[in-house]
N, C-alpha and C positions, 0 to 999 in steps of 0.2 A: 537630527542626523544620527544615523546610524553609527557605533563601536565600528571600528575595522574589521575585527575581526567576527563579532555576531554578522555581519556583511556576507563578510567571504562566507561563514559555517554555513547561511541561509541560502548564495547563492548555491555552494555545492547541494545542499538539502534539494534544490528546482531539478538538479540532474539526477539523483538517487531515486526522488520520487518519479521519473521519467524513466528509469530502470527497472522499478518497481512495475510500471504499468507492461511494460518487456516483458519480463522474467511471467508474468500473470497472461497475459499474453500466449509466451511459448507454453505454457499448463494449460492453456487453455487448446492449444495447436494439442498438445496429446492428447486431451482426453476426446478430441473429435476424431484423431484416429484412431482410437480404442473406441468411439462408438459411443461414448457415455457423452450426451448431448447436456445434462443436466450438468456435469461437472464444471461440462465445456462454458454453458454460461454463469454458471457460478463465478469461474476465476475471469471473463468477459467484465464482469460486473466491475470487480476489483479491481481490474485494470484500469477501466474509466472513473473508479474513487482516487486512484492513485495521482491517474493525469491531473483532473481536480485539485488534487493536493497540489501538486507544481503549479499548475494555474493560481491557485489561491497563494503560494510563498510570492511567486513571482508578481503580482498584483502588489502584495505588501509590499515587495523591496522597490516596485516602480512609486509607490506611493511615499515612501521614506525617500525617493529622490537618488535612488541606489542604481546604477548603471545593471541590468541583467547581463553576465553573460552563461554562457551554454557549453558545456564542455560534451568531450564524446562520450556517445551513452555505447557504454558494452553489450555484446549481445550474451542471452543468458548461458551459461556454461551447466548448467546442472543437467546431471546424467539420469533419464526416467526412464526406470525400468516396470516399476510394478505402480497400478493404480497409486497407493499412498504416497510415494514419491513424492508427487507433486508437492500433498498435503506436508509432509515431515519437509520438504524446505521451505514451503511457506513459513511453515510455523518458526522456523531457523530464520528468516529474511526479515519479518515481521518483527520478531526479537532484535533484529540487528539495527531496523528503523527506529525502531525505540528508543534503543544507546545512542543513534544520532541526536534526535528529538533533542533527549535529554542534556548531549552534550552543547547546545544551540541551547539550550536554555540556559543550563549553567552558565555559560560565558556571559549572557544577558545579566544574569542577576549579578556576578560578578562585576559587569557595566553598570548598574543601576538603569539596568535598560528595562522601567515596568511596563512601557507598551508592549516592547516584543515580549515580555515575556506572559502579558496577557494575550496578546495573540497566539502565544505557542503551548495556550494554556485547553484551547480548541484540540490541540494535533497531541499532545499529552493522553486528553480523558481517550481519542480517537485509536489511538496504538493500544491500550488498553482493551478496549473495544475485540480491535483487530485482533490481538492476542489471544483471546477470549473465543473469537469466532474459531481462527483457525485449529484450537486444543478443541473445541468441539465437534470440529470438522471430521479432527481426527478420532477420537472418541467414539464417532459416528460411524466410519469405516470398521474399526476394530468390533465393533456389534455386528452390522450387518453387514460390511463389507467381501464377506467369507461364504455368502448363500447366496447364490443366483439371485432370488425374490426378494431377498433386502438390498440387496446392492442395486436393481431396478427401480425398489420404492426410496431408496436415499438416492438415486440420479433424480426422479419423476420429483421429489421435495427442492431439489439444486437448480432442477428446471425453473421453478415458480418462480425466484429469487428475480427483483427488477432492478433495474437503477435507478436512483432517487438523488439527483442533484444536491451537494450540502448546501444548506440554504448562506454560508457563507461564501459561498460562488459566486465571483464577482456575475452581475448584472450582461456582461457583456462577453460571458466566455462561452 
């Protein structure tokens, strides 16, 4: 049986990662009306790793025998004004998921809870990852994002980008 309280951090974590897939979403809503199809599925992608992510907390916590519930998800409030936009709150959001992550794990380990915190040992290296992508993301813009012909050949690169299910997705999602 689950801490009470790694419980609750985990359930809230199924609603933040359902935010997450929102917030990637509405980036995704701009950059189709700015015309950049590549960006648009770029943050498409992300969206659907996120959802994933709640899929995958919320599978654990049905599997630990933990009641799911669902609180309301916000809708995204960030103000997009210029291409990088998006990119500079990602990378703000991404950072923010992390400190979640993190604080669900602490509490775990303060539980002596080593399963969860081998399960939250996945969403750890995974934020990391994220992190990583999105400083490159941005990185990327700041080169070419300033010349017509690079900023077409970094949409036509974003284009490529697929979705690849985690292989620890539940069987049934």
């Amino acid at each position: 049986m689950l801490d009470k309280k790694v419980a609750e951090l985990l359930n809230e974590q199924v609603n933040k990662e359902l935010y997450s897939a929102y917030l990637y979403w509405d980036f995704a809503n701009y950059y189709a009306d700015e015309g950049l199809d590549g960006f648009r599925n770029w943050y498409e992608v992300q969206a659907k790793e996120e959802r994933d992510h709640a899929i995958m907390i919320r599978e654990y916590l049905i599997e630990c025998g933990v009641r799911v519930t669902f609180g309301k998800i916000a809708a995204p409030d960030v103000k997009l004004k210029d291409f990088d936009d998006p990119l500079k709150a990602g990378l703000e959001h991404e950072r923010y998921v992390t400190s979640l992550i993190l604080a669900v794990y602490e509490a775990a380990a303060e539980a002596k809870d080593y399963k969860t915190m081998q399960f939250l040992d996945w969403f750890v290296k995974e934020q990391g990852e994220e992190e990583k992508n999105a400083e490159e993301l941005i990185k990327k813009m700041k080169l070419f994002g300033g010349d017509p012909k690079g900023l077409y050949m970094l949409n036509q690169e974003l284009a490529a980008r697929t979705y690849v299910p985690s292989a620890n997705l539940p069987a049934n999602a």
